[in-house]
C-alpha positions as CSV (number, residue, x, y, z in Angstrom):
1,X,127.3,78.1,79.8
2,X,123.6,79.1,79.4
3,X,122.1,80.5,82.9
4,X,118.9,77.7,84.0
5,X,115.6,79.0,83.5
6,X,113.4,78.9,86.9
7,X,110.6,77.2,86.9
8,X,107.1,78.4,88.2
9,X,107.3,76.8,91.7
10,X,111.0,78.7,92.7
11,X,109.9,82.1,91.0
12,X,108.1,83.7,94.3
13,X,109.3,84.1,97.9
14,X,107.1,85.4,100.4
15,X,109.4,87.2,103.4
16,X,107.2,88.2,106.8
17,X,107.5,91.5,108.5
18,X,106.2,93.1,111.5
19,X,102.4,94.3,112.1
20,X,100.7,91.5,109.4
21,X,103.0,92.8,106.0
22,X,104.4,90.3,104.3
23,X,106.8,91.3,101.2
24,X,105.9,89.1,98.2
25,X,108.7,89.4,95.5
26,X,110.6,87.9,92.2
27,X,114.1,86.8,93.6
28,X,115.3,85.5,90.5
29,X,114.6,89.6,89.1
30,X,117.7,91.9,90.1
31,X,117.1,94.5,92.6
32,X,116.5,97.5,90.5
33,X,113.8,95.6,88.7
34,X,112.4,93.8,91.4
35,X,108.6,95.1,92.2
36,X,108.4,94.5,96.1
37,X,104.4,93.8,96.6
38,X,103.2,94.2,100.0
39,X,100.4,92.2,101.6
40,X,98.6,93.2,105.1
41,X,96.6,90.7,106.7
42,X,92.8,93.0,107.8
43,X,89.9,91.2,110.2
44,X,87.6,91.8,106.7
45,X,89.8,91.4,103.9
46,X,93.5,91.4,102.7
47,X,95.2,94.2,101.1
48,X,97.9,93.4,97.8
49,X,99.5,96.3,96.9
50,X,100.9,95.5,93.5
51,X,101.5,92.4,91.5
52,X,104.8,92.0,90.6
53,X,106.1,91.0,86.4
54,X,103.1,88.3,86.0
55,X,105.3,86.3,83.8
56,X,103.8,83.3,86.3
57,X,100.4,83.3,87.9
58,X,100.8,85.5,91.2
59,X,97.6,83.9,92.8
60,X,98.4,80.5,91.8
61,X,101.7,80.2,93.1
62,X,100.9,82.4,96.3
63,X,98.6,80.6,98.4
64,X,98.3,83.5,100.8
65,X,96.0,85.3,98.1
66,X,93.5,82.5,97.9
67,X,92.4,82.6,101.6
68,X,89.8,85.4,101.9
69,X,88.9,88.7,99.7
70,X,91.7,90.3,98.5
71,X,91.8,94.2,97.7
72,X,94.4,94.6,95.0
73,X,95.7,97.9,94.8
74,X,98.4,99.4,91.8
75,X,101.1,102.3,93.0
76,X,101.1,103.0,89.3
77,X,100.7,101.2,85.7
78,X,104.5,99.9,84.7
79,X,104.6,96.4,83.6
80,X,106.9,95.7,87.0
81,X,103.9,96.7,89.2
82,X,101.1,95.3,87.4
83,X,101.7,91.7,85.7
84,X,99.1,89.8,87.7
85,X,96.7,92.5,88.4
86,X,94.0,91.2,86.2
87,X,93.7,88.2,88.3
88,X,92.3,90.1,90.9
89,X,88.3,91.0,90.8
90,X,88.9,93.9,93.0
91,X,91.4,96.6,91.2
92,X,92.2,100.0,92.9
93,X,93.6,102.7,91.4
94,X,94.0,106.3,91.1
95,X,92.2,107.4,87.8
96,X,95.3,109.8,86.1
97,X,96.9,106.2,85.4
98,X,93.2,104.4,84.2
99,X,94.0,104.2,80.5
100,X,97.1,102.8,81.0
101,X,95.7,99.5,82.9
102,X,92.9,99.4,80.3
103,X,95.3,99.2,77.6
104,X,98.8,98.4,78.9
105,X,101.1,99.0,75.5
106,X,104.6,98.5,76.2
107,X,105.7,102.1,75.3
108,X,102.9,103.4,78.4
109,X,104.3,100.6,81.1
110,X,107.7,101.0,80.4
111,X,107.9,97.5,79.2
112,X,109.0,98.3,75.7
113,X,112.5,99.8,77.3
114,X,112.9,97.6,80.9
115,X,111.4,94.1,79.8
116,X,114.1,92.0,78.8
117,X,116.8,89.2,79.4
118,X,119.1,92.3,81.6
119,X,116.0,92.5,84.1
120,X,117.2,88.7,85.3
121,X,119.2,86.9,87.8
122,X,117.8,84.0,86.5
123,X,115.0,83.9,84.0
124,X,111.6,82.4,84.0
125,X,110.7,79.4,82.3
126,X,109.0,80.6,78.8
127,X,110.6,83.8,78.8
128,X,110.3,85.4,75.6
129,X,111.2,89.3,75.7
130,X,109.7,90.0,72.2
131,X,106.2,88.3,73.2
132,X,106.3,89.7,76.6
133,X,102.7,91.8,77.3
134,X,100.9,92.9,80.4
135,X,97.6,91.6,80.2
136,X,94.6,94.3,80.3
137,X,93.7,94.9,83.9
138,X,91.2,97.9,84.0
139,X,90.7,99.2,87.3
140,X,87.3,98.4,89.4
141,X,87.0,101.4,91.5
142,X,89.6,104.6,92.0
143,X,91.1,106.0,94.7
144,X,91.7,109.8,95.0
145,X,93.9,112.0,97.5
146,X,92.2,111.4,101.4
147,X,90.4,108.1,100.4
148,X,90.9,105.4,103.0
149,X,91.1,101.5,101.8
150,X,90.0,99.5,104.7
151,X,90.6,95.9,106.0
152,X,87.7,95.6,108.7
153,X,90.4,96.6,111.5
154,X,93.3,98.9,110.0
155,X,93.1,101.9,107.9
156,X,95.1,102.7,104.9
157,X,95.1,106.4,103.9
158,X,95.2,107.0,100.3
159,X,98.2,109.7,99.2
160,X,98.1,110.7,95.4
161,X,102.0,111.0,94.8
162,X,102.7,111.9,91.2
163,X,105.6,112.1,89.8
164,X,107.5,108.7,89.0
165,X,104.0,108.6,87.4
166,X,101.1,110.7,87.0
167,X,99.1,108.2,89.0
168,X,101.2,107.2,91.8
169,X,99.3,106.3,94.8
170,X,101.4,105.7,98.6
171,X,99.3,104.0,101.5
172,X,99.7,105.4,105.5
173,X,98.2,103.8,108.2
174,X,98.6,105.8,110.9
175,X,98.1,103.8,113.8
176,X,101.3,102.1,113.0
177,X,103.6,104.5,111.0
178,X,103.1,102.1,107.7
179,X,104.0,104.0,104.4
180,X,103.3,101.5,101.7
181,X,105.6,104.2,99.2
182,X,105.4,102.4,95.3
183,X,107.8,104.1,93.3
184,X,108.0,107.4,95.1
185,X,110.5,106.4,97.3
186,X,112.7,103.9,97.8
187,X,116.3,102.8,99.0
188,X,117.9,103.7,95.5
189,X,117.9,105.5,92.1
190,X,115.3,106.9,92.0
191,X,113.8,107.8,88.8
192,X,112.3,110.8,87.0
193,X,112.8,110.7,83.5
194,X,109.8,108.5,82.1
195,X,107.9,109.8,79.3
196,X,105.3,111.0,82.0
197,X,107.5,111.4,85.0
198,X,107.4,115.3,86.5
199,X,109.8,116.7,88.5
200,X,108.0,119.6,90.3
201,X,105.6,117.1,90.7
202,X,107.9,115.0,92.3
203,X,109.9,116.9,94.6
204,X,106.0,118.4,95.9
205,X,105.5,114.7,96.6
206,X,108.4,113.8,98.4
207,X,107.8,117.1,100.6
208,X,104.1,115.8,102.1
209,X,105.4,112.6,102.6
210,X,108.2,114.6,104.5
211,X,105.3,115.6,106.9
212,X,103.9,112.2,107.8
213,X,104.5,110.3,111.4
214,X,106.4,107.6,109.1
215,X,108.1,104.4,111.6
216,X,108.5,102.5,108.6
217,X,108.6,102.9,104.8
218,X,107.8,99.6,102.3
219,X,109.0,100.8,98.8
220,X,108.7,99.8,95.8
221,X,112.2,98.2,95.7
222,X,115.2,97.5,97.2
223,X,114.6,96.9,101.3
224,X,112.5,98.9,104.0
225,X,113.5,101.3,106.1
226,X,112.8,103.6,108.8
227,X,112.0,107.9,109.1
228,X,115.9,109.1,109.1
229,X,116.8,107.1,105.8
230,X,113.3,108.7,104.1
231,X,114.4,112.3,105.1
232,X,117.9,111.7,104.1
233,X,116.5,110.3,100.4
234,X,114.4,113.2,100.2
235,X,116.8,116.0,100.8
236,X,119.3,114.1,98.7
237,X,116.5,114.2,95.7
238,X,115.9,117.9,96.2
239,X,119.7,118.5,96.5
């Protein structure tokens, strides 16, 4: 029996946390494949960090990001993470990564080996694997190491964190222990062996985030967690 395809309307669920994050995701993706995007509520504007497969409009089925400005900003360039991006007039990134969202080939967002029928529980209405493209969505502004994207009222600090990706960006705000992580880390495999994926690079990551006053980590997948999990995913990374 052929698995139902969902349609627009079921496709997002938007989950609240503590301190104004709300996790917007794809339930109908399985976990591994899942981008978690993270949304925090400022006085001035609203921060999106990442925008999930785009197979559906993110902003029309999320009413959330209509309300007031929206600063959208990428972890990294693969197709999971940036779908919707070009929907947003504000685009942050960190330059290593810029020709990527300019011109998002499958072979450079890991579409080409990850976007297909496997990703899904469920799959979207329309899905076609073979036509599937991530839609030009060139960045508006950068961020570099020590940058700070802010709301009005909270503070993200800007951590370059290659290694998944040359590119990969974390958030911290300190006044609450918030790491908004991407792909860096997360509850799971992680990985390492992209075309552009560096391991020195990696393991030099995972040691400064080692350093930070973390209370809670939002990764890029799977569920959050708290400082003892992060130290125990970082030594077990570094073996």
């Amino acid at each position: 029996m052929q698995t139902p395809s969902i349609p627009a309307g079921d496709w997002y669920e938007v989950v609240p946390f503590a301190d104004g994050v709300f996790l917007i995701h794809e339930p109908w993706i399985h976990p591994f494949f899942r981008c978690n995007m993270w949304f925090v509520r400022g006085k001035e504007r609203d921060l999106l960090v990442d925008t999930g497969l785009g197979h559906f409009s993110l902003r029309a089925h999320v009413p959330m990001l209509g309300e007031r400005p929206v600063v959208c900003v990428s972890s990294h360039a693969h197709f999971d993470h940036i779908g919707s991006t070009h929907e947003f007039d504000l685009h942050l990134a960190h330059p290593a990564e810029a020709e990527i969202f300019a011109d998002p080939r499958p072979e450079w967002t890991l579409a080409a080996g990850y976007a297909n029928e496997e990703m899904f529980i469920a799959p979207p209405e329309g899905w076609d694997s073979a036509a599937y493209r991530v839609e030009p969505c060139p960045a508006t502004g950068f961020l570099e190491d020590g940058d700070v994207v802010d709301l009005g009222d909270r503070r993200f600090e800007v951590i370059h964190t290659p290694g998944h990706s040359p590119g990969g960006i974390a958030l911290f705000e300190r006044a609450t222990g918030t790491l908004i992580a991407g792909d860096i880390v997360y509850d799971g495999d992680l990985v390492d062996d992209t075309f552009h994926s560096d391991r020195d690079a990696y393991r030099a990551s995972l040691d400064r985030l080692a350093t930070l006053p973390v209370r809670i980590v939002h990764g890029g997948h799977f569920q959050s967690f708290g400082p003892t999990l992060l130290r125990q995913l970082i030594a077990a990374y570094k073996g």
